[in-house]
C-alpha positions in Angstrom: 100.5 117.3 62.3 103.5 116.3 60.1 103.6 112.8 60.3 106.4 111.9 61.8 105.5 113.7 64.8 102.2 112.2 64.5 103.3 108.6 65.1 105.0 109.6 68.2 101.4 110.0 69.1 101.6 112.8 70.9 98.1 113.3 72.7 99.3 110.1 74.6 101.7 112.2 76.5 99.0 113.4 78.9 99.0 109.9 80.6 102.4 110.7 81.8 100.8 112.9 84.0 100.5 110.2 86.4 103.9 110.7 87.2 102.7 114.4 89.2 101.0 112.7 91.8 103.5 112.1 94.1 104.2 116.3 94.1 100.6 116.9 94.1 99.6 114.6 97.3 103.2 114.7 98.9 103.1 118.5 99.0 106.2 118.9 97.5 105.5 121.2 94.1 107.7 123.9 96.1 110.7 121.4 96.4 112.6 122.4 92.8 114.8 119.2 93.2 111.5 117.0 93.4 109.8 119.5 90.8 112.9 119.0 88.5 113.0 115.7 88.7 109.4 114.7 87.9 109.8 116.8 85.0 112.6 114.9 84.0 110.7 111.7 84.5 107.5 112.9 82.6 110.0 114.1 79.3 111.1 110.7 79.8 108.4 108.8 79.7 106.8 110.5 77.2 110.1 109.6 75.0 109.9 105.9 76.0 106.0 105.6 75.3 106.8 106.8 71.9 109.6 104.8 71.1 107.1 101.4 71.8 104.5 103.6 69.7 106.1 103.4 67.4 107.7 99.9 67.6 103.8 98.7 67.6 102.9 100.4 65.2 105.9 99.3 63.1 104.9 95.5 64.3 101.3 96.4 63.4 101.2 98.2 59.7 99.8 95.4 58.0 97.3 94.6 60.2 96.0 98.1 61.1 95.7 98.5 57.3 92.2 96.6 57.9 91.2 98.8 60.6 88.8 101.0 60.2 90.7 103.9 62.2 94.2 102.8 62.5 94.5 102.3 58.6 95.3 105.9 58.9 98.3 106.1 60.9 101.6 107.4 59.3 102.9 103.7 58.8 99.6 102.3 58.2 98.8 104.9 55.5 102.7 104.6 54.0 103.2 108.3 54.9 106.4 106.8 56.7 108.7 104.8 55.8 110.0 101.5 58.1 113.6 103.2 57.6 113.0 106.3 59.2 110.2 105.2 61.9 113.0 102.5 63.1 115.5 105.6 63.9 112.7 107.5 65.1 111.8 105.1 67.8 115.9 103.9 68.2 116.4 107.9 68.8 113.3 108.0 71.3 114.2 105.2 73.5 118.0 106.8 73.4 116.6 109.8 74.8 114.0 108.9 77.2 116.9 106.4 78.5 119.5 108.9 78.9 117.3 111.1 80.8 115.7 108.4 83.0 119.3 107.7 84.0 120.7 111.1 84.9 118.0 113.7 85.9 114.7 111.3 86.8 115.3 110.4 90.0 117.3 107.2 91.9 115.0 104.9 90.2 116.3 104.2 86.9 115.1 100.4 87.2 111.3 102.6 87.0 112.0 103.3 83.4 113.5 99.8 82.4 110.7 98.1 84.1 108.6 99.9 81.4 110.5 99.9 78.3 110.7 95.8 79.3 107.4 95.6 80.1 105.8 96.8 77.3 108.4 94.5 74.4 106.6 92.0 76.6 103.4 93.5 75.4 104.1 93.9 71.8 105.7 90.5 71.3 102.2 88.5 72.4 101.2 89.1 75.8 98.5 91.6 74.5 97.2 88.6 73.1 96.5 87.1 76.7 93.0 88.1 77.7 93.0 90.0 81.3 96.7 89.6 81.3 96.6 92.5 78.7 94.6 95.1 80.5 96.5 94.5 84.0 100.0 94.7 82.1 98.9 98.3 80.3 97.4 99.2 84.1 101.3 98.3 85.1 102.5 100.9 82.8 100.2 103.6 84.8 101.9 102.1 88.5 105.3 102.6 87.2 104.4 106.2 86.1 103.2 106.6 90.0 106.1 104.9 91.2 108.4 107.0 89.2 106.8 110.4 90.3 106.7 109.2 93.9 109.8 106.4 95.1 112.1 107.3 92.5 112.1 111.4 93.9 111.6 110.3 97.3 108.0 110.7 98.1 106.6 107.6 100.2 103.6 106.8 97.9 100.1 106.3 100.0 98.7 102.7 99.7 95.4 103.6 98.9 96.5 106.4 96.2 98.3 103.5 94.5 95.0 101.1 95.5 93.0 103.7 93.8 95.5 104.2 90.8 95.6 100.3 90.0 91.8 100.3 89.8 90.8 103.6 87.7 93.5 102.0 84.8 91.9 98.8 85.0 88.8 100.9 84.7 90.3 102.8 81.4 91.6 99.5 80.2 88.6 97.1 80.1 86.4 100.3 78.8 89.0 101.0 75.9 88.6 97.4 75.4 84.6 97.5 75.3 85.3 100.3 72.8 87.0 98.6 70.4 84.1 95.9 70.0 81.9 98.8 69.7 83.7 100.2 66.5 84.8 97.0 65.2 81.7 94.7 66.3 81.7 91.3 64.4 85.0 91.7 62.7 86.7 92.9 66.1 88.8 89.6 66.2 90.2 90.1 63.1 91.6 93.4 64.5 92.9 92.5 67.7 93.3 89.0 68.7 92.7 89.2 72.2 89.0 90.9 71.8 88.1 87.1 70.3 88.0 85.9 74.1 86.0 89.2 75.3 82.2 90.0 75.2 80.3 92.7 75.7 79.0 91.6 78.9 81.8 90.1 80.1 83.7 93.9 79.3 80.7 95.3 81.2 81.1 93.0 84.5 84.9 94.2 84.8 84.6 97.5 84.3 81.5 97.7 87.1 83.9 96.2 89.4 87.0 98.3 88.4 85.0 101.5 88.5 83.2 100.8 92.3 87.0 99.8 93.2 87.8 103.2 92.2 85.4 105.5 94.1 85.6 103.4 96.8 88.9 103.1 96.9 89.6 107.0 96.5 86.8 107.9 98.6 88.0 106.2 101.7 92.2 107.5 101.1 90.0 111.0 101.3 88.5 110.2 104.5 91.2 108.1 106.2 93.5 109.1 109.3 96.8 109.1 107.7 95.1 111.6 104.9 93.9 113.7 107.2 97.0 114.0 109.5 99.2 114.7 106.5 97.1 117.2 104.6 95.6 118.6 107.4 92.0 118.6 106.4 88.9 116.3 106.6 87.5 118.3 103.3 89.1 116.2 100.3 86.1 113.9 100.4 84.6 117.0 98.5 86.6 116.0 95.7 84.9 112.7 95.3 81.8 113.9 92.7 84.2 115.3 90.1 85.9 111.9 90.1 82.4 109.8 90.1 81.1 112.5 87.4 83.8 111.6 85.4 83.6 108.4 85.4 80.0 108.4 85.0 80.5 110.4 81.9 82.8 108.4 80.6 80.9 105.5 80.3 77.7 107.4 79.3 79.8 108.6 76.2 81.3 104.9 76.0 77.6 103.4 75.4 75.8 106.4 73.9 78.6 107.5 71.6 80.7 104.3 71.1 83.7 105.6 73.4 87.3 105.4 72.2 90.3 106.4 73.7 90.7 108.1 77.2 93.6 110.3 76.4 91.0 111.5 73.1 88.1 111.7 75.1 89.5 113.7 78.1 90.4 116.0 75.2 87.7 116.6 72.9 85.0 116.4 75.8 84.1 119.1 78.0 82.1 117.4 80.7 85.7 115.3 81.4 87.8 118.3 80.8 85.7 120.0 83.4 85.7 117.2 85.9 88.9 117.3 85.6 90.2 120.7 85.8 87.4 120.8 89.1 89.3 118.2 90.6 92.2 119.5 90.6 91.3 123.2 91.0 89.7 121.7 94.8 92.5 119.3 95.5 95.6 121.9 94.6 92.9 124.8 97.1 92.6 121.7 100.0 95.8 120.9 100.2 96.7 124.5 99.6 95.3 125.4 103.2 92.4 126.6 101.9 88.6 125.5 103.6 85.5 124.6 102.8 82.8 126.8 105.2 
């Protein structure tokens, strides 16, 4: 990719999907305000997520220069200049504002929260150990939040339950991947992975990923699921989302691991699991049963 386009880090996008939810478990894909508007979010989002991109990447150049991965990005690597990345991100965050504000919904304070959120982020709370993973898993909530309260969808407690602990989940493991590629000289990379270990990464991630079949598992099962999609089947659903998960952390101890967004692309076990999942949730919820 050219790289301008490739600091706006494009294959990041597909977390933005998050904001879908609300459509998908509110049964409202057929309501083209609500479709329209959770389009509008996700454009937006992705605009704002690449505006602070590229602000951390612009914060970053010198030090990613050491990395073994990162020295490659456009900034990094001196394929862009500060000059133009500044108005790339300035024109991003313009954008992704501008549509947050007219066509995203009634909760514009959704998309502030975010863009405010993550300066915090880049200016030193990443540099706060288990501070950093809960404020990234914030990012995720506020996707939810947009894609449900700000089109009008009353979000289900244990959806959001279950949506705070799977990006906990994808958090600490992108953490334990970075010691993985970086091992002894991980603290020289990234400050914060000087007050993680291994099996300390290992502990919260165990916890984080029981949370989230747990979690998900019982919003499957529970009355107010049942009464609202009108089946007792969506527990069916629960192996492509423990497979996943299971196969995610095979590849992030056999294989090193990396990033979620990467691996959910070049993998097709978690491509699979994925497209399963929500092949059987969109046929549930669709009126479709299981004999």
């Amino acid at each position: 990719m050219p790289p301008l386009i490739r600091l706006l880090r494009p294959h990041q996008w597909l977390k933005n999907g998050f904001v879908f939810l609300g459509l998908l478990f509110g049964h409202a894909w057929s309501d083209p305000v609500k479709l329209g508007q959770a389009l509008a979010a996700f454009a937006a989002f992705c605009l704002l997520a690449s505006a602070v991109y590229v602000m951390n990447d612009l914060i970053d150049r010198e030090q990613d220069r050491l990395h073994p991965k990162k020295k490659d990005r456009p900034l990094a690597a001196g394929t862009v200049g500060v000059g133009p990345a500044q108005a790339l991100a300035i024109a991003c965050l313009v954008g992704g504002g501008v549509i947050a504000w007219f066509w995203a919904g009634s909760a514009p304070w959704i998309f502030l929260a975010y863009v405010l959120l993550n300066v915090g982020y880049s200016v030193g709370l990443k540099h706060v150990v288990i501070l950093d993973v809960f404020i990234i898993a914030a990012g995720f909530m506020l996707r939810i939040l947009a894609g449900t309260l700000g089109i009008g969808i009353a979000p289900s407690q244990w959806l959001l339950l279950c949506g705070l602990m799977l990006t906990l989940f994808l958090g600490f493991a992108k953490r334990r991947a970075e010691l993985n590629a970086l091992h002894s000289e991980s603290a020289g990379h990234r400050r914060v992975l000087e007050q993680y270990t291994a099996p300390m990464l290992d502990q919260f991630i165990g916890i984080a990923a029981a949370g989230t079949v747990i979690s998900y598992a019982l919003y499957t099962v529970s009355a107010e699921t049942v009464a609202l999609h009108g089946t007792r089947a969506l527990i069916a659903t629960v192996p492509f989302v423990l497979y996943g998960m299971l196969r995610y952390l095979w590849k992030l101890h056999a294989r090193g691991g990396g990033d979620p967004a990467q691996e959910l692309l070049r993998d097709p076990h978690l491509l699979a699991a994925t497209a399963g999942w929500l092949l059987l949730v969109l046929m549930l919820l669709g009126g479709h049963t299981l004999q």
